[in-house]
N, C-alpha and C positions, 0 to 999 in steps of 0.2 A: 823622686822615688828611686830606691836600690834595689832590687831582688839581688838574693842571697842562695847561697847554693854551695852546700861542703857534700863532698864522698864520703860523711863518716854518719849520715842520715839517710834517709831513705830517696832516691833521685823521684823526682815528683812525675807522676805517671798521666797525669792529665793536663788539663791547661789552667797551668798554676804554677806560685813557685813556691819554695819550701819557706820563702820566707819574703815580707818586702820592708825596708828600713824607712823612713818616713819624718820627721817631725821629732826629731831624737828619740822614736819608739822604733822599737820592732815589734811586725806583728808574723808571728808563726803560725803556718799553715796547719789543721790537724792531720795529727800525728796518729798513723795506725805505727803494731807491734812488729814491723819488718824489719829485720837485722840486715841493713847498710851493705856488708860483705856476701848476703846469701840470703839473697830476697824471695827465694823461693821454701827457704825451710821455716817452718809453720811453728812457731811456738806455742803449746799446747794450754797451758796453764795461765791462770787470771794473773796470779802473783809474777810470773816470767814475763809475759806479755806487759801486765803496767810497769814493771822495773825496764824495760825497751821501750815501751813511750816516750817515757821521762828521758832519759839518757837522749833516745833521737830529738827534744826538745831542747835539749842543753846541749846539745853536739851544733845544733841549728841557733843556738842565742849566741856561745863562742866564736861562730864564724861570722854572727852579723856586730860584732864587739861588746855584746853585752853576760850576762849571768844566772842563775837560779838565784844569784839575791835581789835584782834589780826586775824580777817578773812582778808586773803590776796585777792582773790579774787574768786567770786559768779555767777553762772550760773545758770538763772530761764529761766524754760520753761513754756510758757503762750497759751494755748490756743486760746486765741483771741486776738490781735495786739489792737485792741481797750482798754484794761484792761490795760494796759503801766501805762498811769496815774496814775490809781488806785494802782496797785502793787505799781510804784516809791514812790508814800505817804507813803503806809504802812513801806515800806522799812526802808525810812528818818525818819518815826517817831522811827521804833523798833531799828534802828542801830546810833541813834544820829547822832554827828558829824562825826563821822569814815565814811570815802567814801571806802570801798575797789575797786579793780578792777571788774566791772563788765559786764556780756555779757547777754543781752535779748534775748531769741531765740522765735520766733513765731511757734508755730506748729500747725498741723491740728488736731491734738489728743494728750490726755496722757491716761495713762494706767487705766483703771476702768471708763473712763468718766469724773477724774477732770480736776480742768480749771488752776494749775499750781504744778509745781517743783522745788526743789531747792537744788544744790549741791555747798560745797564751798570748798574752801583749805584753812587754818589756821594754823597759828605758834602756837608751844605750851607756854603757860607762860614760864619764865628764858629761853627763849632760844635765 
C-alpha cells in the first residue's frame, strides 16, 4: 500500500490520507470544498463548492498516476436531496463522456457546514 499526498488538494486534517494506491486502484479519501492554497476561505455556493470537490479529486488521482477517465466508481454526499440536478450537471460536464458507477447519498449534515462530498476508486494508468 501507497498513501498519496499532492499540495494541490486539501492536506488531510485527521488520521487519514488523501489518498492510498493498492492493487492497481486508487482509492480517494472524501473530499470536502476546501481550496488547497486557502483552506480557510469558505466557499459559499452548492455549484462553487461541487466544482472544488471534483477538481480536489482529480488533483488527488493525478498525483496517485491515475484520471477522471479511469474512476471506477464515485460516492457524493449532498446535503440537500434538491441539489441532485445541480451536482449531476456539474458532474456530466467535468467528467465528459466517462459514466463511472455512481452512488448519491442525501445527508442531514457534512462536516464544517458544506453542502457536498466526494470519494471515488480509480484504476491506476497501464493497469
Amino acid at each position: 500500500m501507497q498513501p498519496i499526498t499532492t499540495p494541490f488538494a486539501p492536506a488531510a486534517r485527521g488520521h487519514y490520507s488523501q489518498a492510498m494506491v493498492h492493487g492497481g486502484l486508487v482509492f480517494v479519501a472524501g473530499q470536502l470544498p476546501v481550496v488547497p492554497a486557502q483552506p480557510e476561505l469558505r466557499l459559499e455556493g452548492f455549484d462553487e463548492q461541487t466544482h472544488q470537490v471534483i477538481t480536489n479529486v482529480l488533483e488527488i488521482l493525478e498525483a496517485a498516476g491515475s484520471s477522471a477517465s479511469l474512476i471506477l466508481k464515485a460516492t457524493v454526499y449532498i446535503a440537500d436531496i434538491a441539489q441532485w440536478p445541480a451536482f449531476n450537471a456539474i458532474y456530466a460536464e467535468r467528467l465528459g463522456a466517462h459514466r463511472p458507477a455512481r452512488t448519491v447519498v442525501p445527508v442531514a449534515h457534512l462536516h464544517h457546514g458544506y453542502l457536498v462530498e466526494m470519494d471515488v476508486i480509480a484504476a491506476l494508468r497501464g493497469s
